[in-house]
VOGU-3710 file (C-alpha; in Angstrom, 3 decimals, decimal comma):
1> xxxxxxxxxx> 24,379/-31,774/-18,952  24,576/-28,625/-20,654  24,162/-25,923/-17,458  23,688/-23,034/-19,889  22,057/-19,880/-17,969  21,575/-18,458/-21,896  19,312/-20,981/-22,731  16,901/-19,570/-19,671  14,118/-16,976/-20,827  13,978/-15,625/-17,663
11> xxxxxxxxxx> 14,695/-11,809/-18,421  17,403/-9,795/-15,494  14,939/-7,548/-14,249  12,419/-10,665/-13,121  15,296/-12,758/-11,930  15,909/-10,314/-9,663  12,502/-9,522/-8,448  11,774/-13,295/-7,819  14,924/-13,612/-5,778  13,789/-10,730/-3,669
21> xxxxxxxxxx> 10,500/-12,021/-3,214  11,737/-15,173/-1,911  14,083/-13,353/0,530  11,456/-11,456/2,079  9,272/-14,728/2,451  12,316/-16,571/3,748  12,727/-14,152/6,378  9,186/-13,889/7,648  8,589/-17,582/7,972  11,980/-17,641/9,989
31> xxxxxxxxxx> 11,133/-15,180/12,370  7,938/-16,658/13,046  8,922/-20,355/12,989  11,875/-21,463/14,669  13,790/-24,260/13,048  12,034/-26,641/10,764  14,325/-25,448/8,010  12,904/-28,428/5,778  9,340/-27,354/6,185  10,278/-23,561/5,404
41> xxxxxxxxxx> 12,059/-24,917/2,270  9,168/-27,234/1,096  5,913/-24,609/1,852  8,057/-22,293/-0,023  9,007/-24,815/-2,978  5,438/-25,465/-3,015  4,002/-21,866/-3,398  6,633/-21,140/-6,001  5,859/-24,197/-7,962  1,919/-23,568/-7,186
51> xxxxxxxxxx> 1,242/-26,662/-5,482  -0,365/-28,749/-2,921  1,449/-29,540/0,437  0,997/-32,240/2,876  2,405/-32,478/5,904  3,034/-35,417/8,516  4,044/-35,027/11,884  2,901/-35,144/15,561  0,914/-32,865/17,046  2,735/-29,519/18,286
61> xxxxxxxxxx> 4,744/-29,185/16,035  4,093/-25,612/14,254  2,243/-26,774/11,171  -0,532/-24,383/12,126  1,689/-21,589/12,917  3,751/-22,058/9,655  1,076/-22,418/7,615  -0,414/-18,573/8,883  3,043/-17,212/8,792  3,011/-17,824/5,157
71> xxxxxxxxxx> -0,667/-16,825/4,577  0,421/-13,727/7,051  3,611/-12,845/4,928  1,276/-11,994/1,733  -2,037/-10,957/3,440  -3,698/-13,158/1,765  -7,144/-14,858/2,882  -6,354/-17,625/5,296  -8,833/-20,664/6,402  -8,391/-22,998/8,931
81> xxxxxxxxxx> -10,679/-26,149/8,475  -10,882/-28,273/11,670  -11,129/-31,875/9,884  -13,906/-34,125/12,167  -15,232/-37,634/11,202  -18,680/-35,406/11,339  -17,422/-32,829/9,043  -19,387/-32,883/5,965  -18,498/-31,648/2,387  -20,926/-28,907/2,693
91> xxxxxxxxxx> -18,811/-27,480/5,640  -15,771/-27,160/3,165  -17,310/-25,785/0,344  -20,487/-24,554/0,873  -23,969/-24,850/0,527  -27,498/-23,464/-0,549  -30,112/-21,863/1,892  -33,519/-21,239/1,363  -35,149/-17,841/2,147  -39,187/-18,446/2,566
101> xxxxxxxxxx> -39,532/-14,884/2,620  -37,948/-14,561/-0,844  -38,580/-17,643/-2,419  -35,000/-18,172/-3,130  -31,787/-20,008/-2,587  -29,092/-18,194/-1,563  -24,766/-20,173/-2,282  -23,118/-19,724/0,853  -19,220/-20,532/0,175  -17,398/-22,479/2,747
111> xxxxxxxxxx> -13,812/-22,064/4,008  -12,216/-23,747/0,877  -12,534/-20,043/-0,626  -9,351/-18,798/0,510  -6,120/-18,112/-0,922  -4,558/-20,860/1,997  -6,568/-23,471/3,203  -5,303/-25,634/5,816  -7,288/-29,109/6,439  -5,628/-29,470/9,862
121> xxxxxxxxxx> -5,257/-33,381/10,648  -7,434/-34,276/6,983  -7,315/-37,985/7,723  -9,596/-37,792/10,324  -12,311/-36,981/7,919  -14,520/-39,109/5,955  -14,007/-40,573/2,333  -16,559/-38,242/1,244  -15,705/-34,958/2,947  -12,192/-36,009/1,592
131> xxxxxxxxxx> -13,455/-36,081/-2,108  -15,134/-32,543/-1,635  -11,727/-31,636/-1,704  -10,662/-33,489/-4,837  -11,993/-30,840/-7,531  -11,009/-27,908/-5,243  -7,568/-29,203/-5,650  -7,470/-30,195/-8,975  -9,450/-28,465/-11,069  -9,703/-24,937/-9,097
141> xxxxxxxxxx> -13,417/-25,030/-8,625  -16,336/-26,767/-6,328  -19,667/-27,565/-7,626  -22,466/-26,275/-5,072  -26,100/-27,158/-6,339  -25,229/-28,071/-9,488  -23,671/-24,321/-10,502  -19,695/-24,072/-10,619  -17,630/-21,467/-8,819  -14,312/-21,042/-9,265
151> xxxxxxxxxx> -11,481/-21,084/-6,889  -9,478/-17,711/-6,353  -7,220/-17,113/-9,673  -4,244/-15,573/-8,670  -3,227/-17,902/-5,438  -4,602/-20,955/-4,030  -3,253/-23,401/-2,189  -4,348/-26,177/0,446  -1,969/-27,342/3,734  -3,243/-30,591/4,665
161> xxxxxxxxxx> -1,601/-31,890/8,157  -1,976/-35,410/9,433  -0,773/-37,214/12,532  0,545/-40,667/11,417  0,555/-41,863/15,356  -3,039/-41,433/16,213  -5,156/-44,329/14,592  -8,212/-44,131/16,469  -11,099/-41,864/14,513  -8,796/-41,734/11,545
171> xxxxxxxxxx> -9,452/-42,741/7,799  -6,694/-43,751/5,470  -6,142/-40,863/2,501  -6,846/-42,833/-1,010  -4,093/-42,179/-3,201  -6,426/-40,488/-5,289  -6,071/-37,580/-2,718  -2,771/-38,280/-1,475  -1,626/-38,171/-5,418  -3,158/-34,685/-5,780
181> xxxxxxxxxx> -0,948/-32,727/-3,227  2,610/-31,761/-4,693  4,610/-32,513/-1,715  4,675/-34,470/1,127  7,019/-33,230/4,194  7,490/-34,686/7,210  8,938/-32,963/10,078  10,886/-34,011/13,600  11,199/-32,853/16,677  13,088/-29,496/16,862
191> xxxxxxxxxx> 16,586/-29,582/18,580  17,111/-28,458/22,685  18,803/-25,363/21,306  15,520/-24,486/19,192  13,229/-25,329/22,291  15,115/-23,249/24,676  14,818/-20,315/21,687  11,278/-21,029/21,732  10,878/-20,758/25,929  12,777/-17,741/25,478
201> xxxxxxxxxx> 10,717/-16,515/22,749  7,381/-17,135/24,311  8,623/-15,905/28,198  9,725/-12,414/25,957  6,058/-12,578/24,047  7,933/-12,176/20,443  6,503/-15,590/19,347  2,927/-14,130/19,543  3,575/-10,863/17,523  2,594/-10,865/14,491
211> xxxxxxxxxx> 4,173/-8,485/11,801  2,432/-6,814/8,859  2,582/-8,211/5,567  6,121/-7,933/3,631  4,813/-9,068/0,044  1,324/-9,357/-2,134  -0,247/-11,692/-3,332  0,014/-10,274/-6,568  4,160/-10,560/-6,414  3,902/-14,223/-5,652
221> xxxxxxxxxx> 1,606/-14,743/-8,646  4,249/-13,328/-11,004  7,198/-15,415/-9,183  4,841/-18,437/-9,481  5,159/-17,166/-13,588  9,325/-16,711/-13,700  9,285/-20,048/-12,338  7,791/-20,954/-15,508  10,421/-19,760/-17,518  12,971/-21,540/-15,695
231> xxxxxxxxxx> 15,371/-23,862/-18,097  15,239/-27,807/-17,769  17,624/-29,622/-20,058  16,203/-32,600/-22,031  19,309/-34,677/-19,919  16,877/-33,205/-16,867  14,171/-34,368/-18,082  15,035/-37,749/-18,997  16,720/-37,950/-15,453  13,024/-37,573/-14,076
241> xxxxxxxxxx> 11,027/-39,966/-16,281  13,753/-42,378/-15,714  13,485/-42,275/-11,751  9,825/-42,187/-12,092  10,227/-45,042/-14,414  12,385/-47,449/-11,936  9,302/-46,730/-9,400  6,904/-48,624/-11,562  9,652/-51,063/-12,880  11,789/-51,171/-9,398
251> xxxxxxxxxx> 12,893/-55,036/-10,418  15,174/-54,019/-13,312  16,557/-50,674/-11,203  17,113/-51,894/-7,456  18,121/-55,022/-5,507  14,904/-57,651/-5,947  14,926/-57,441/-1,641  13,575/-53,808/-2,146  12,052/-54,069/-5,150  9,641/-56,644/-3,842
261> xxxxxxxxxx> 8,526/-53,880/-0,951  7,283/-51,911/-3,763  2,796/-52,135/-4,407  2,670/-49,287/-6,495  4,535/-46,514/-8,526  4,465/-42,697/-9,318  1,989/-41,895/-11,378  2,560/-39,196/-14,176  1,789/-36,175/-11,768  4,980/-37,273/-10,368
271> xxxxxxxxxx> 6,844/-36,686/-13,366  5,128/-33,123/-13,918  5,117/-31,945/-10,199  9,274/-33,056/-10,715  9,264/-31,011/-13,705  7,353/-27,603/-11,800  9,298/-28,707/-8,650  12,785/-28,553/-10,089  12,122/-25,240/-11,908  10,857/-23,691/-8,478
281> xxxxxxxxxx> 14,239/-24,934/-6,754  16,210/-24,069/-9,070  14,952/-20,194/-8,999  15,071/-20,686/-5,055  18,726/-21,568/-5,148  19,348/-18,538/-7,177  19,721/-20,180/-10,860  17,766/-19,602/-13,976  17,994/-23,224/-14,590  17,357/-26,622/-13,089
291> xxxxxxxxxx> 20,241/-29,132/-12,049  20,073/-32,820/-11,101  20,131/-31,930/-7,565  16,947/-29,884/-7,914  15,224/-32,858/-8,502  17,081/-35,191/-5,896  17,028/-32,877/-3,654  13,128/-32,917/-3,473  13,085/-36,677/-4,391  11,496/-37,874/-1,168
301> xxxxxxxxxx> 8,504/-35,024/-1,012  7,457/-35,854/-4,333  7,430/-39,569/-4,260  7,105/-40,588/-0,361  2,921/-40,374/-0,937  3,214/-41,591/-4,332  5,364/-44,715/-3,898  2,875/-47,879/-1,985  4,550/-50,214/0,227  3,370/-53,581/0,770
311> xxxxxxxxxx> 3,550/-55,047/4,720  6,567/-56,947/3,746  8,034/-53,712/4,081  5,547/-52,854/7,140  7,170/-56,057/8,820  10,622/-55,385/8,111  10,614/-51,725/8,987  12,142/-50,786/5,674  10,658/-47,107/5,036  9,433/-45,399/1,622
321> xxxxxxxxxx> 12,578/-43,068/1,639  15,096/-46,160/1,635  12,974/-47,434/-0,805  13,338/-44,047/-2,734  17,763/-43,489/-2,082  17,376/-46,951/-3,718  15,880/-46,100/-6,925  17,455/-42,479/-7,179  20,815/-44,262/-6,874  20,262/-46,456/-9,280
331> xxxx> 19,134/-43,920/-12,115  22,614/-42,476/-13,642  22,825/-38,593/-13,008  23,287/-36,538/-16,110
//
């Protein structure tokens, strides 16, 4: 692979100002979060790369708090939507009311209208309030009484948190959803030396303090466009349709025992979100272009939602990221 920095367009001056930017948000989210160094790394992958996030874990686990620390970090406009089985779409993004007195309807917005929206535990709402959330997502505007609004322009993004233990009141995410958010992270437990920081932390009252605002919005927007500029070799790029590839054709990649697991592949927003995903990692990591490792380094979080299992695998307690080491392994690194 040719790892020439000359072939990047990415001029000094903004090279510099994007690594500073990402400093400053590095720091923030670790003095309000402790640990979860993989979360950090993939909420900030994911704003750089302007992308969806979804997160899995148990409850109590700071999803909540990380997601504010970020929104906190940029003062941007944060909303926190409580996800119900009796949450309609109209609570996310908005409605019409009638004034009698006027004669006219008045467009309320809903929550969605934020620069970071977090659906906290989203699988425990409906199909349909799901889909509300489909053209937010997508397309960057909601349709409220047949009139289109769009989404805030310079940053939006939505933290969706579910609790894969809990079954009872839940609905399964179609992969028509799942397929729209960027990354999927899931986090662990933190270690006894981060949970006797945290005791400290709270007995001291730092954890609750929160600090003013260390970047813009704006200066995130024009990371979010250095990103762009960030070179990808074709030998890159060919390394990321082939592994997205072996996901839809796993029986002439992997061993047939693992390729039989396998329901369903990536679809091609797997191959772009690589592409936008390896350009944001690479400018994390302090390089003006992308690397193998930028993309199998973020292999699981891209493909863990996009990659079905059948219950063969359920049965035999084989998990999508073994499935995933698999297939990287098997494409040949340029």
């Amino acid at each position: 692979m040719n790892e020439n920095k000359n072939m990047s367009t990415v001029p000094q001056k903004d090279f510099e100002f994007s690594q500073e930017v990402i400093r400053k948000l590095t720091d923030y989210f670790s003095e309000r979060v402790v640990g979860q160094e993989g979360l950090r790394n993939s909420l900030i992958t994911s704003i750089v790369a302007d992308g969806h996030i979804l997160i899995e874990s148990v409850p109590g686990l700071a999803k909540t708090t990380a997601a504010k620390a970020i929104s906190d970090a940029l003062n941007g406009k944060f909303s926190r939507i409580q996800c119900t089985p009796d949450l309609l779409p109209s609570d996310i993004i908005g409605t019409q009311i009638y004034h009698q007195e006027t004669g006219k309807f008045e467009t309320i917005f809903g929550p969605v209208f934020a620069n970071f929206v977090l659906l906290d535990e989203v699988n425990r709402s409906s199909a349909k309030t799901q889909s509300a959330m489909l053209e937010a997502m997508q397309e960057r505007q909601v349709t409220i009484g047949g009139v289109t609004y769009h989404m805030p322009q310079d940053i939006f993004i939505v933290i969706a948190t579910q609790n894969p233990i809990e079954q009872e009141g839940t609905y399964h995410l179609s992969e028509a959803q799942t397929d729209r958010f960027m990354i999927k992270e899931k986090i662990t437990y933190p270690t006894t030396e981060e949970e006797i920081y945290i005791m400290n932390k709270i007995e001291d009252g730092s954890i609750n303090t929160v600090k003013p605002a260390v970047l813009t919005l704006e200066d995130v927007d024009k990371v979010q466009d250095i990103a762009e500029l960030v070179y990808v070799d074709p030998s890159v790029k060919k390394y990321i349709a082939d592994i997205v590839t072996a996901t839809r054709e796993p029986a002439a990649h992997i061993d047939k025992k693992y390729a039989d697991y396998i329901r369903i592949g990536a679809s091609p927003r797997a191959t772009i979100n690589f592409l936008k995903i390896a350009k944001a990692s690479a400018l994390i990591h302090g390089r003006t272009f992308a690397i193998p490792e930028d993309v199998k380094g973020m292999a699981h979080q891209v493909l863990r939602h996009r990659i079905g299992l059948n219950y063969a695998a359920v049965a035999d307690n084989v998990s999508v990221e073994t499935v995933i080491d698999k297939i990287v392994d098997s494409v040949q690194t340029p």
